[in-house]
C-alpha positions in Angstrom: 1.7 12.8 -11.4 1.5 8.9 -10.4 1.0 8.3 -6.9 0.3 4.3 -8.0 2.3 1.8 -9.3 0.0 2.1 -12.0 -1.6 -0.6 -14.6 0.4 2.1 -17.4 3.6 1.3 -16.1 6.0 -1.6 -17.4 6.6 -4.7 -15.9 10.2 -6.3 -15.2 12.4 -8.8 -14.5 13.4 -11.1 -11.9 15.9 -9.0 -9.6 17.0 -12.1 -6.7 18.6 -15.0 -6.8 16.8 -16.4 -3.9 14.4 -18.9 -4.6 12.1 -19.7 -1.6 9.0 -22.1 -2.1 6.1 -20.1 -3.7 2.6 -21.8 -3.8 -0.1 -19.7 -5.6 -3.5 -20.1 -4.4 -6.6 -19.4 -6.1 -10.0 -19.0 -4.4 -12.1 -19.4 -7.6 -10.1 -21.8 -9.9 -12.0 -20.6 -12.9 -10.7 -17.1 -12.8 -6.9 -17.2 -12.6 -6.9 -13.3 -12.5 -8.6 -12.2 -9.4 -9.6 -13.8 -5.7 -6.1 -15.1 -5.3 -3.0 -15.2 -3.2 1.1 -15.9 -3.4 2.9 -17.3 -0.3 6.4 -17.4 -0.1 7.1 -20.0 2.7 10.3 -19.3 5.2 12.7 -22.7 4.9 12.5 -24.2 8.0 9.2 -24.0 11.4 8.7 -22.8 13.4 7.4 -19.2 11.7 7.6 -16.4 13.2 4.3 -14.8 12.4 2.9 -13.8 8.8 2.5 -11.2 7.2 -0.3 -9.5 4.4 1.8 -7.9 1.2 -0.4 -5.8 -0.6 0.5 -4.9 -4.1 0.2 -1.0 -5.5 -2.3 -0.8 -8.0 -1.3 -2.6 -11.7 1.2 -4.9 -9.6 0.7 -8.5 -9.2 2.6 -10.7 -7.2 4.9 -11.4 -10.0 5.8 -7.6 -10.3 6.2 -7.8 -6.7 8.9 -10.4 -6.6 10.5 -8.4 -9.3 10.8 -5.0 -7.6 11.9 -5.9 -4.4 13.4 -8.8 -2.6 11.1 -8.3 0.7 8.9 -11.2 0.7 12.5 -13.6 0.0 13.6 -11.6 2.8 10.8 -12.2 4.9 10.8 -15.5 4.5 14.3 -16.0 5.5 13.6 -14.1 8.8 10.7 -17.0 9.6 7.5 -15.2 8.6 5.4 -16.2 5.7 4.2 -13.8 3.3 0.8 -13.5 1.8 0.6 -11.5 -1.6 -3.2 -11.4 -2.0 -5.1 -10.2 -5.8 -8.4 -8.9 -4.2 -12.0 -9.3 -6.7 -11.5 -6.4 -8.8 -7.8 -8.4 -9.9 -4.7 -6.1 -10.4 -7.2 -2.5 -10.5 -8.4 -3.2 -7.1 -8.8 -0.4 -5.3 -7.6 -1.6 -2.0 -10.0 0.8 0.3 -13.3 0.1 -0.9 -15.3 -2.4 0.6 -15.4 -4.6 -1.6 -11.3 -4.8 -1.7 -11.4 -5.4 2.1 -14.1 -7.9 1.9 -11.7 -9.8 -0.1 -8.8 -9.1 2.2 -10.6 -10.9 4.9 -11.8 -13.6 2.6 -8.3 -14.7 1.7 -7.3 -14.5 5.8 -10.2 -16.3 6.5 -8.6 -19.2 4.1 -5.1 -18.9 4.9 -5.9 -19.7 8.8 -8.1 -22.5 7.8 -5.2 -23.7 6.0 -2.1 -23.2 7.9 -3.6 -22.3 11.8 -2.0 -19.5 12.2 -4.2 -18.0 14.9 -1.8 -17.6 17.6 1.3 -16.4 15.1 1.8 -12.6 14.9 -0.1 -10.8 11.9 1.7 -8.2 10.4 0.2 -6.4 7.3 2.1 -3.9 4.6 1.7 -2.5 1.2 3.1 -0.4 -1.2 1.4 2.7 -3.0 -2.5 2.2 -2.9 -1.8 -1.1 -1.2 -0.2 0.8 1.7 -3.6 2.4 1.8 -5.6 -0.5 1.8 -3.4 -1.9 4.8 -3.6 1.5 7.3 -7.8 1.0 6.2 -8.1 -2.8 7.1 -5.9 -2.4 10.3 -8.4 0.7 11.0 -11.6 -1.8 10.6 -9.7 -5.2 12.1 -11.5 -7.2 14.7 -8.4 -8.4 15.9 -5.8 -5.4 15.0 -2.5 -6.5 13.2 0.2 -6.5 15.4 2.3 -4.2 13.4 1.3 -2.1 10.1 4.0 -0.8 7.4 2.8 1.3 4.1 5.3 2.6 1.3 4.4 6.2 -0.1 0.8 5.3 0.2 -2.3 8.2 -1.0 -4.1 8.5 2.3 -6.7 11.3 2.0 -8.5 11.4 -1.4 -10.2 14.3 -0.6 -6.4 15.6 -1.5 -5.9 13.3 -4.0 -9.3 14.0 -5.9 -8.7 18.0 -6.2 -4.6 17.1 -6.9 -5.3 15.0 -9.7 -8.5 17.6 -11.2 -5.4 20.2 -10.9 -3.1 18.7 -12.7 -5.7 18.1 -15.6 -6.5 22.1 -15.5 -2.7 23.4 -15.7 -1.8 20.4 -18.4 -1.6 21.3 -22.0 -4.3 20.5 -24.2 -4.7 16.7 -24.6 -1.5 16.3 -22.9 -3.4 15.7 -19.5 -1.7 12.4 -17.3 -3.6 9.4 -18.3 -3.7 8.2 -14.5 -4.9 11.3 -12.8 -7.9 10.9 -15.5 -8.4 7.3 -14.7 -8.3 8.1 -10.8 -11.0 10.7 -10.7 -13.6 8.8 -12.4 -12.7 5.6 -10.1 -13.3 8.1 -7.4 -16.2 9.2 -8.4 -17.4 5.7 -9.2 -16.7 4.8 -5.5 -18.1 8.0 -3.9 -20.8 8.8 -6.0 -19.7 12.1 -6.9 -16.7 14.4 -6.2 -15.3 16.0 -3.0 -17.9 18.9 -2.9 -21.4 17.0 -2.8 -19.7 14.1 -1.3 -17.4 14.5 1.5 -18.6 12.3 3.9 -18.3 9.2 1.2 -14.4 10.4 1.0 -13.8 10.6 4.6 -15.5 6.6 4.8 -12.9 5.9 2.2 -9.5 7.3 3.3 -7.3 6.3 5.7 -6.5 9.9 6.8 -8.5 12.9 6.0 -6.8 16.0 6.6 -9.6 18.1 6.6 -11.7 15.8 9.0 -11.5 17.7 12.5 -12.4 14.4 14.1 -9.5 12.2 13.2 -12.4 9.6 12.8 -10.6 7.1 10.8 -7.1 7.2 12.5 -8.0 7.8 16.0 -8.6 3.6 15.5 -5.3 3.3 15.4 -3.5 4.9 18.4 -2.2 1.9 19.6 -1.4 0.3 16.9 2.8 0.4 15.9 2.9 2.0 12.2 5.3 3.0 9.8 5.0 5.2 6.7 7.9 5.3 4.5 7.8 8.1 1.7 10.6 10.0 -0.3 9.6 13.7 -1.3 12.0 14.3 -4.0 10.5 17.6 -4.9 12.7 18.5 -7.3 12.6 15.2 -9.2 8.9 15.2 -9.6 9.0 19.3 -10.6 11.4 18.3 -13.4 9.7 14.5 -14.3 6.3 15.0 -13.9 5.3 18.8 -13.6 4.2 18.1 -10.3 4.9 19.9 -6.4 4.5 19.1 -3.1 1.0 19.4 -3.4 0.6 16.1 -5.6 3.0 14.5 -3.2 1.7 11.9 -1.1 4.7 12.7 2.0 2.2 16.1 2.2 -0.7 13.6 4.0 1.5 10.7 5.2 3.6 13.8 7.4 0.6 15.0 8.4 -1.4 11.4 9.5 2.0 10.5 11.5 2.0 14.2 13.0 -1.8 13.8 14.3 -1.1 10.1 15.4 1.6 11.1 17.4 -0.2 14.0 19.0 -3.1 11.6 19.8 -0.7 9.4 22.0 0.6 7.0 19.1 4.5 7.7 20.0 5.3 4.1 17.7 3.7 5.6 15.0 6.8 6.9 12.8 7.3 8.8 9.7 10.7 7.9 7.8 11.9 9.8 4.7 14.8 8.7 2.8 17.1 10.3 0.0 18.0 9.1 -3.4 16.8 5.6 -2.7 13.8 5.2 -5.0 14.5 3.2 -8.3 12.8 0.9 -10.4 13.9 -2.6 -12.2 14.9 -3.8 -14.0 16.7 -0.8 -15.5 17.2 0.8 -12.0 15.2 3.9 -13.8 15.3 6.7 -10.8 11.7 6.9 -9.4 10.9 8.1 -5.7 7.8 6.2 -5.5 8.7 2.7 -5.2 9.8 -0.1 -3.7 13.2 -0.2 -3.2 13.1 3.0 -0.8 12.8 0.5 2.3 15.7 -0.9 4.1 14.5 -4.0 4.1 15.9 -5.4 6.8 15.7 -2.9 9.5 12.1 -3.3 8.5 12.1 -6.8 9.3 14.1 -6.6 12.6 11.5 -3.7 13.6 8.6 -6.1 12.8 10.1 -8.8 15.0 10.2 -6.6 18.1 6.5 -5.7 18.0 4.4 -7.5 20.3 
C-alpha cells in the first residue's frame, strides 16, 4: 500500500521542454536540504496571483518538475509557483505543526520579497502535501483563495488502522516497508495510536471520519476545493494487495460528501480513469501526478475570487 510519494520510490527525469526562470531560495544557507523554496517565475507582469506547491512526501522540487509540467504551466498562465521543503526536509510531514510553522515561514518571506499581498493565493499539493494544504487553509488567518489536493490521506485515524492491517494479513517479513515507517511516524506525532489517542489524530487530520463534529472541515465551508483521486481498485488488488479500504478516494469521497452537505457546493470531488502514470518510464500508477488535467485546473483557479 503507498498512499505517499514515498522517500522508497525512484526519482526521474526531466519530462518538459519548457524552461521558465527557476530561482531556489534557501532560508538557512548552511543547510541546503531543508527550510527552502523553488519559484518558477511566469515570463512577463503583471502575475496573476501565486500559488503554494507542496510536494508528496520523498519529493523535492526537482522530482516535482520531473513528474508533471504544472508549475511550467502555471507559470505560463501568470501565476508564480512556490515549491516549499518545510524543516523536517523531503520526510516532512506536512500536517504537524511544525510543517505548518514552516509553511508560514517561507510565505512570510516570499511577501517580503515580492509584495504579493494583494495577488490571489492559491495553495495545492500532491499525496501528503495535498494534506498539508486542506490543513493550512483550515488554520489560515487569511484563507487561500482557492485549495487543490491530489489523492491526498486525510483522516489518519483510517490511515493508522489501514496501514497496522496490511502489516497483520502480509506474509512473514514481507510486510510494506512504508506502512511500517508510517505508523511509527504517527505514533511519534500523536503520542500513541488511534485507541489511547484519538483526540491527538483528530488535531492532526484534515478530515476525520469518525469525528461527529466535522471540527476540522467545517473551517472550510466557504472555501472553493478540489480533491482529485483515481480508485483503481483493481490495480491496487493486483499491485499492492490492497482494497478500497487502504484507498485514500474512501476519505477524500467522504470529506467532499460532508462539505457539500455543510453548504460547501464549490467543494468538488473529481475521479478520473486510467490517467495515473509515472516518469520517466510512464510505469502505470493511480496515485500520482499526472492524473490532473492541468489546464482545466488552471482555468478553474483563475475564476475563483
Amino acid at each position: 500500500m503507498i498512499l505517499t510519494f514515498s522517500i522508497f520510490a525512484s526519482s526521474s527525469t526531466a519530462q518538459t521542454s519548457i524552461n521558465p526562470k527557476i530561482e531556489k531560495v534557501y532560508l538557512d544557507k548552511t543547510n541546503t536540504t531543508k527550510n527552502c523554496y523553488s519559484i518558477i517565475y511566469p515570463p512577463k507582469l503583471p502575475w496573476k496571483g501565486y500559488l503554494f506547491l507542496v510536494p508528496g512526501f520523498g519529493e523535492t522540487a526537482e522530482n516535482v518538475l520531473q513528474q508533471t509540467d504544472l508549475p511550467n504551466k502555471l507559470a505560463q498562465n501568470g501565476i508564480l509557483t512556490i515549491i516549499p521543503t518545510f524543516q523536517d526536509g523531503v520526510s516532512s510531514f506536512g500536517v504537524d505543526s511544525l510543517s505548518q510553522q514552516t509553511f508560514d515561514k517561507i510565505l512570510k518571506d516570499i511577501n517580503s520579497k515580492h509584495k504579493l499581498i494583494d495577488q490571489k493565493f492559491y495553495v495545492g499539493g500532491f499525496s501528503i502535501g495535498g494534506s498539508c494544504v486542506i490543513k493550512y487553509a483550515e488554520n489560515a488567518t487569511i484563507k487561500p483563495t482557492a485549495v487543490f489536493a491530489i489523492d491526498p490521506p486525510v483522516d489518519f485515524e483510517r490511515f493508522y488502522n489501514s496501514a497496522k492491517r496490511d502489516i497483520r494479513l502480509s506474509k512473514e517479513n514481507l510486510a510494506n516497508q512504508e506502512n511500517i515507517y508510517m505508523i511509527d511516524r504517527l505514533e511519534k506525532e500523536t503520542g500513541g495510536n488511534p485507541t489511547t489517542h484519538l483526540a491527538e489524530y483528530y488535531n492532526l487530520s484534515p478530515y476525520s471520519f469518525s469525528d461527529i463534529n466535522q471540527t476540522a472541515i467545517k473551517k472550510l465551508i466557504s472555501v472553493p476545493l478540489r480533491i482529485y483521486t483515481e480508485p483503481d481498485v483493481d490495480w491496487w488488488l493486483k499491485e499492492r494487495n490492497s482494497d478500497l479500504t487502504s484507498m485514500n478516494a474512501t476519505e477524500c469521497s467522504a470529506m467532499i460528501n460532508e462539505l457539500n452537505r455543510l453548504g460547501n457546493q464549490n467543494a468538488k470531488l473529481i475521479t478520473t480513469q486510467k490517467k495515473g502514470y509515472r516518469k520517466p518510464n510512464n510505469n502505470r500508477h493511480p496515485h500520482s501526478w499526472s492524473i490532473v488535467d492541468n489546464d482545466e485546473l488552471i482555468n478553474w483557479l483563475l475564476k475563483q475570487k
